[in-house]
N, C-alpha and C positions, 0 to 999 in steps of 0.2 A: 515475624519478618514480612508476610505478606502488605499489614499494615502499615509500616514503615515504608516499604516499596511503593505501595500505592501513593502516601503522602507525598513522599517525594515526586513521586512523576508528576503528581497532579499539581507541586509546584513548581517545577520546571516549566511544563504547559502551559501554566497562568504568567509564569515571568515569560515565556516568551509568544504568547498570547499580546500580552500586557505593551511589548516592547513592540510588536507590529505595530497593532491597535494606537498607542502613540505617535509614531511614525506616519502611520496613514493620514492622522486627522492632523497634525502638526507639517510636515510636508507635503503633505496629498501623494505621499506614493507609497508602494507594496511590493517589499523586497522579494524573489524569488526565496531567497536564502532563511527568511521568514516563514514561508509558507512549506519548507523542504524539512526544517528542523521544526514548526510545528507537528506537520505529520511525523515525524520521527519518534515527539514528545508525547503525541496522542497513542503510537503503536504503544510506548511504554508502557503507557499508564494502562490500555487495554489488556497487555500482556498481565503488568500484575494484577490485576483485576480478577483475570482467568484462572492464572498459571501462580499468581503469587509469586512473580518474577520477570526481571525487565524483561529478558530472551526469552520467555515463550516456555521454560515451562522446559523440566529434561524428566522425560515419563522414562520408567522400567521396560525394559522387553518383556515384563510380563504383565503388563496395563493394557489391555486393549482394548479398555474406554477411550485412554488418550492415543491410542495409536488410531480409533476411529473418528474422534474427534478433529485431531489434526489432518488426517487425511481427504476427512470430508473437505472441511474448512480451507483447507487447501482448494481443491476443485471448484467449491462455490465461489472461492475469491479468483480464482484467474477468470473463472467465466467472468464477475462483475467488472474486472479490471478489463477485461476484454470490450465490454458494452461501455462502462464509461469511458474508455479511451478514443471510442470510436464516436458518442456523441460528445466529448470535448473536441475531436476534429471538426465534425461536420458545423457545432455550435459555434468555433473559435473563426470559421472560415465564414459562414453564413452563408454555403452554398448546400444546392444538392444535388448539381450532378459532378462525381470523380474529377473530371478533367478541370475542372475551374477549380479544383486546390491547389494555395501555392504555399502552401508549410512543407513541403517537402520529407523535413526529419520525423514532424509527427505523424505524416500519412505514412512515413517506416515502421515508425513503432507501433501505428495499429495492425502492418499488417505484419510486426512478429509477434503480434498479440494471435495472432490466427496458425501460429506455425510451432510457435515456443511448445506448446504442450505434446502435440503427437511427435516431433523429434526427440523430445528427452522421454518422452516411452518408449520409442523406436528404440535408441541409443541403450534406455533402461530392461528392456524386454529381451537386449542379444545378449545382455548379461545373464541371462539365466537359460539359454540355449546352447 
């Protein structure tokens, strides 16, 4: 099954790979909705890759290889999402000091990239008090 999983993500990702990559050089433009459902096409294929399954993989309560796994993996990626979200601001704006940003929504999302994580332990940690 894993095999089948894999194949297919991987040609999802290449048809829609295949269908930006057309579009770009036949139009000259680069859909959002392209580049939204590529990443969606590439989680896939990374999940089966892993997990040997689109979703990522549904480990035992009593694996906890994959409860380490996933938990780590979790933390390394919000912090990465954290740093690149914040040099695609600084990048997309081509400033460097704060006040001369004028993206407004995305200077939000960096900075619930900085708050997202200690509120859902906050939230997650009264659970068990």
């Amino acid at each position: 099954m894993k095999k089948f999983n894999v194949i297919v993500s991987s040609i999802l990702l290449l048809a829609i790979a295949g269908h930006g990559g057309y579009r770009w050089v036949r139009y000259e433009m680069l859909d959002v909705s392209t580049i939204i459902f590529g990443c969606i096409a590439l989680s896939y294929l990374l999940n089966s890759i892993t997990w040997g399954d689109y979703e990522g993989g549904k480990y035992s309560e009593s694996d906890e290889l994959d409860k380490h796994i996933k938990t780590q993996s979790a933390r390394i990626g919000y912090y990465a999402l954290m740093v690149l979200s914040a040099a695609v601001l600084f990048l997309s704006e081509g400033v460097t000091a704060l006040n001369d940003i004028q993206n407004i929504p995305l200077a939000v999302v960096v900075g619930l990239t900085f708050i997202v994580a200690p509120i859902t332990e906050f939230f997650y940690s009264r659970k068990f008090r």
